[in-house]
N, C-alpha and C positions, 0 to 999 in steps of 0.2 A: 290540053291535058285534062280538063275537067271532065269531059265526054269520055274520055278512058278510065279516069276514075269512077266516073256514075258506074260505067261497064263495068269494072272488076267488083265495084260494091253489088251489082244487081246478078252476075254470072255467080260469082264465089256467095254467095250470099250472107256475106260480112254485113255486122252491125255499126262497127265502129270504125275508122280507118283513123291511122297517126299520119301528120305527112311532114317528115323534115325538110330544110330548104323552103317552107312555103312560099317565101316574096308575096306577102298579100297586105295589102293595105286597106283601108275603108273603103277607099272606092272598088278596088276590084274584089272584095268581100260581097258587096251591094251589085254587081255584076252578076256572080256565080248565083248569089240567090235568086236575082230576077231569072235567070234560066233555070233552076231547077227548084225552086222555092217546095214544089212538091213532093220532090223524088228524096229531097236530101237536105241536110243541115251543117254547117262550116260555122266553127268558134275558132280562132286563132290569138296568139300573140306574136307582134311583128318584133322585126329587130330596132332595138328606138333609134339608130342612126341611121340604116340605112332598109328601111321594109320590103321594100322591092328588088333588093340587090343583093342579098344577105340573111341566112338565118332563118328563122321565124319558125312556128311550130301550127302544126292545124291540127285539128280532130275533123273528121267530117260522119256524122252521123247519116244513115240509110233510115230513113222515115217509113219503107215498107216494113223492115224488120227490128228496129226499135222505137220505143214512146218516146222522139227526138225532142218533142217540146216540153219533157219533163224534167231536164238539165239544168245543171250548174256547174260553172269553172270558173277556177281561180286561175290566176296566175300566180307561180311560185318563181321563175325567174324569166322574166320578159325577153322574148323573143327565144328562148330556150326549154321551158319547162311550162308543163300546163296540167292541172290538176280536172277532172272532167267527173261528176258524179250523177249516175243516173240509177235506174232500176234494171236487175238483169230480168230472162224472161221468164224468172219463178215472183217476179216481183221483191224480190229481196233488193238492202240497195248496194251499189257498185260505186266503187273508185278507182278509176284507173289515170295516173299519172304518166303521159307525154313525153318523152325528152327527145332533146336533139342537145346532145352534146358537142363542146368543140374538139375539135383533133389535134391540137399542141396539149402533152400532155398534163402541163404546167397547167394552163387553163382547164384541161380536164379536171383534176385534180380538187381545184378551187370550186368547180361548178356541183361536183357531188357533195363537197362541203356544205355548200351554200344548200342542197336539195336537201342533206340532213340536218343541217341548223331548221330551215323553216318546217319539217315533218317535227322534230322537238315541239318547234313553239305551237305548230296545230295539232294536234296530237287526236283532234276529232276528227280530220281529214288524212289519218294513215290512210296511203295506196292498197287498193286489193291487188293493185296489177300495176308495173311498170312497163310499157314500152315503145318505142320506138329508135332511135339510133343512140346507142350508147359511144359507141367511138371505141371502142373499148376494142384488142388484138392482146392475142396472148405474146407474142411476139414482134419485135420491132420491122421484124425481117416482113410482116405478111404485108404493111405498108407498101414496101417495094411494087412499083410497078409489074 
């Protein structure tokens, strides 16, 4: 799957990609880098019970079209949200916030709670940009297979 992602980062010529579902843990983090260590850059939060089975959140940065080694991320909630701040390409700087929400809506619920408690308490690390899988259907019905 890593080679289709280089592809879509290097065809669409995307700076940043989110990826929910990651399943990556240190060793297969230290994996994708040893193959593409040039081409591209992978920060993740796994899921802390289960990382390769479950969850997890990536960023993977494109090293041809952005300053990849000029980053920082937090983790705002482990293995679901990930805070990533770099510079866009006017040089101005950027925050864009990750998520991979869960789909019971209960836990939904709870997890954007928790995403707006920690934006409070960092309040220097407000998002320019949230995205990737919110969970979110305006209706119960679009769940339906």
């Amino acid at each position: 799957k890593w080679f289709h992602i280089w592809q879509i980062l290097r065809e669409q010529k995307l700076g940043v990609l989110i990826i929910g579902e990651a399943h990556l843990d240190d060793s297969y983090k230290e994996n994708i880098d040893t193959l593409f260590k040039r081409a591209m850059r992978l920060e993740f939060t796994p899921d802390e019970e289960a990382p390769t089975a479950r969850a997890g959140l990536a960023f993977v940065l494109n090293r041809n079209t952005v300053e990849a080694d000029d980053i920082t991320t937090k983790v705002v909630v482990p293995g679901r949200a990930m805070l990533l701040k770099m510079k866009n390409v006017d040089g101005k700087n950027l925050s864009i916030l990750g998520v991979y929400a869960p789909n019971r809506p209960y836990q939904n619920a709870n997890f954007w709670k928790e995403i707006e408690r920690w934006c409070r308490a960092h309040p220097r690390d407000k998002p320019d940009i949230i995205g990737g899988d919110t969970n979110f259907v305006e209706d119960a019905m679009d769940r339906l297979p």
